[in-house]
Steps between C-alpha positions, in 0.01 A plus 500: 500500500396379177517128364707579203758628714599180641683211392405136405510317803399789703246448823240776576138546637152597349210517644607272762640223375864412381653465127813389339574701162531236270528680131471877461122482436464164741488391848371243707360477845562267804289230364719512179215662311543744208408815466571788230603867654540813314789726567338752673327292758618608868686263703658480795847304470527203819800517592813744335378571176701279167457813246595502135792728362369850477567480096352164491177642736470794255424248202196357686354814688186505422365787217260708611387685152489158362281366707273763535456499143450135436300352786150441442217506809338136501105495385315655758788687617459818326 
């Protein structure tokens, strides 16, 4: 699933280690570190999934065509 889908407060996996949505853009770890997500990062829910409405999940699915458009490789990266 994808992190916009869930709800704040939601627990899921990545890469191993477990995160607490804290803000739609936000979570933080175990150690009560920060970290920013994008929406379309793939995670794995621990536990039964919190999800956001499906209206309210629609407003923050990620766009595509958007970013496509708009995100620049880093120098070095091209």
């Amino acid at each position: 699933m994808q992190f916009f889908e869930l709800a704040i407060g939601a627990r899921f996996i990545f890469q191993g280690r477990k995160y607490t949505k804290i803000a739609m853009c936000m979570t933080e770890d175990e150690t009560r570190i920060g970290h920013i997500f994008r929406g379309e990062t793939e995670v794995v829910p621990d536990g039964e999934p919190m999800l956001l409405p499906p209206a309210e999940a629609e407003r923050w699915k990620p766009d595509e065509e958007y970013w496509a458009d708009h995100l620049t490789p880093a120098p070095g990266q091209r």
